[in-house]
C-alpha positions as MATLAB code, in Angstrom:
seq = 'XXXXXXXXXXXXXXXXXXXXXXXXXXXXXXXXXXXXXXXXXXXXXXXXXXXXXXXXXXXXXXXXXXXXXXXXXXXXXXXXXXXXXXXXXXXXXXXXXXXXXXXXXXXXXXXXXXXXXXXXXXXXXXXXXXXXXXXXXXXXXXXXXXXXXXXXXXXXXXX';
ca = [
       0.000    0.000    0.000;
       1.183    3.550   -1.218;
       1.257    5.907    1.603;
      -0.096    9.216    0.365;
       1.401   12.490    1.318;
      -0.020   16.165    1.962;
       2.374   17.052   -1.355;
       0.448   14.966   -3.533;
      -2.984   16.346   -2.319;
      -5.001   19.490   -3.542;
      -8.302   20.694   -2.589;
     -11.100   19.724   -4.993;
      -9.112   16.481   -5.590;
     -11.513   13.522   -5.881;
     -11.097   10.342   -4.216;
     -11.404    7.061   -5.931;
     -15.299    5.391   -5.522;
     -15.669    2.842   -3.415;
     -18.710    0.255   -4.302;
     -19.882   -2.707   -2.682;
     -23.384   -4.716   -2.616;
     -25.029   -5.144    0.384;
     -25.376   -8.254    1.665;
     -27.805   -8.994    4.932;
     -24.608  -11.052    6.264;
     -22.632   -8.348    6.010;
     -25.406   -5.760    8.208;
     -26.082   -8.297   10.769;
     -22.559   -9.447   11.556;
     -21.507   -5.388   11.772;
     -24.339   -4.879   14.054;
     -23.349   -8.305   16.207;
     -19.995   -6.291   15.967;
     -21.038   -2.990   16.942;
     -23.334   -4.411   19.719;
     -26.590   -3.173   18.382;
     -29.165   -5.795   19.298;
     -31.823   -3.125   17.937;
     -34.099   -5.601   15.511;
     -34.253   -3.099   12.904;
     -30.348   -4.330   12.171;
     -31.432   -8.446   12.149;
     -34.528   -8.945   11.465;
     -36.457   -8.839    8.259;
     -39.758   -9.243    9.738;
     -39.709   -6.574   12.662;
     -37.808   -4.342   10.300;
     -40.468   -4.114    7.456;
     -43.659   -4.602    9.611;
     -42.904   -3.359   12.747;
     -40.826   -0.285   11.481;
     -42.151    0.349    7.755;
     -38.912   -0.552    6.609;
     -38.032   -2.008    3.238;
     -35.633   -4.062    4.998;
     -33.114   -4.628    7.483;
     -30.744   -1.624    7.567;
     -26.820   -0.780    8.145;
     -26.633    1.363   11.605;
     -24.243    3.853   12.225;
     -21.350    2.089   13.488;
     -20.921    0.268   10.768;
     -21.592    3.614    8.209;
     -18.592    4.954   10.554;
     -16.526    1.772    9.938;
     -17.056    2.037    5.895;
     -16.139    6.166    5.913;
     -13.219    5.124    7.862;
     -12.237    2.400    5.632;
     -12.481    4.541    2.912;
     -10.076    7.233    4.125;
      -7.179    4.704    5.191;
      -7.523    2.937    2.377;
      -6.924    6.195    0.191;
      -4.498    8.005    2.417;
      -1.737    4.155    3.858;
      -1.098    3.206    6.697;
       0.613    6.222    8.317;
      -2.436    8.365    8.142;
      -4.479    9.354   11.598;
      -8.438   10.044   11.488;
      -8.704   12.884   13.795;
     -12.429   13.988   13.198;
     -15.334   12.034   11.731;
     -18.927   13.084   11.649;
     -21.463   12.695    9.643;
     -25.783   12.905    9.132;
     -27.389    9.911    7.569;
     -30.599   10.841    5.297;
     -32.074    7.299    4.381;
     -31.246    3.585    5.372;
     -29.120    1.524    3.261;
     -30.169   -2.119    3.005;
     -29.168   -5.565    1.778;
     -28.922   -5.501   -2.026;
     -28.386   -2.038   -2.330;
     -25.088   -1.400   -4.273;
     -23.555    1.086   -2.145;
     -21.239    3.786   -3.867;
     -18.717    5.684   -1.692;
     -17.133    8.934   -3.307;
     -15.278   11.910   -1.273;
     -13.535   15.387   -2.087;
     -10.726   17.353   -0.945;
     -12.068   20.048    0.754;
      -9.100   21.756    2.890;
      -5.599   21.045    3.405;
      -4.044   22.423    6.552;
      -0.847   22.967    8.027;
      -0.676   20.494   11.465;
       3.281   21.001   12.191;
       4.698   17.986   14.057;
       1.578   16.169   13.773;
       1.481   16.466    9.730;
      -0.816   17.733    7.592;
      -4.607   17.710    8.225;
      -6.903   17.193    5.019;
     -10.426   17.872    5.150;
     -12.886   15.380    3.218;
     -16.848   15.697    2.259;
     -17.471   11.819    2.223;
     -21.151   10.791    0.286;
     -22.522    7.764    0.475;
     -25.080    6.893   -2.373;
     -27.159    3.638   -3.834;
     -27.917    4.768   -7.504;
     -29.022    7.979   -7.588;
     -30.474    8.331   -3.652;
     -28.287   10.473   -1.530;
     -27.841    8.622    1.582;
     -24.913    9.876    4.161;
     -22.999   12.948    4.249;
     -19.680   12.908    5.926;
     -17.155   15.237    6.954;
     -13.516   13.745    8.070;
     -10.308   15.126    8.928;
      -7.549   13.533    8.610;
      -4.275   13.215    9.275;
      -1.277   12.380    6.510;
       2.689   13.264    6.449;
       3.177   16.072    4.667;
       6.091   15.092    2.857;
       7.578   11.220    2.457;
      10.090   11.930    5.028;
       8.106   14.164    7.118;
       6.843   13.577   10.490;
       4.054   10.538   11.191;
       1.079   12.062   12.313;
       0.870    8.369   14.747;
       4.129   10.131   16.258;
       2.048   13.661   17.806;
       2.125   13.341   21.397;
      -1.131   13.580   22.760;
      -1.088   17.316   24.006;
       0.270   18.122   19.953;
      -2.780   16.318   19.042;
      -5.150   17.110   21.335;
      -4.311   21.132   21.135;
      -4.366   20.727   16.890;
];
């Protein structure tokens, strides 16, 4: 894995898409994961009659888990998530083919700790918006520049 650098980054850069089909495996063992007995996660029937769901659906935890993926996976390994959040407009269920695409919105100087880079992160299935993120992250600025994993906690903390 390539480990990308703050030199090789401008704003408005796009990310590569991520895409992967939903399987009902893949929500219920994330929710197992994640702790989150809520039925809505595991099972079909409560979901759809109970809640007026079309299905079971992905819960935040494991929407946090594929942002995050998506990030490390585009910045290596030396890169540090500082800030995630993000606002989720509609459910994403099993079968849906889930595309994840992001932009460069700010690159900032972070000293010892690096660089910070600001992303928008969307999350869509066709044409339906579905999640909205916002990460910063941390990346070296330079390939022999510092490791943002180095920062002490106070450097990081204060950033």
């Amino acid at each position: 894995m390539t480990q990308l650098t703050a030199q090789n980054i401008k704003v408005g850069d796009k990310l590569p898409e991520l895409t992967r089909k939903m399987r009902a495996q893949q929500i219920i063992s994330a929710a197992a994961a994640t702790r989150d007995w809520q039925p809505i996660h595991h099972d079909f029937k409560f979901a759809t009659e109970k809640s007026g769901l079309r299905n079971i659906i992905l819960n935040a935890p494991s929407q946090a888990g594929w942002i995050s993926r998506y990030i490390t996976d585009w910045t290596g390994p030396a890169a540090r998530i500082k800030k995630l959040g993000f606002k989720m407009k509609d459910s994403i269920c099993p079968g849906d083919e889930l595309a994840v695409n992001g932009e460069v919105t700010a690159i900032e100087d972070g000293g010892d700790c690096g660089s910070w880079i600001s992303v928008e992160v969307i999350l869509t299935v066709g044409e339906n918006f579905k999640t909205k993120a916002e990460v910063t992250v941390a990346v070296p600025t330079t390939a022999d520049g510092p490791l943002p994993w180095r920062c002490s906690n106070e450097q990081w903390l204060s950033a």
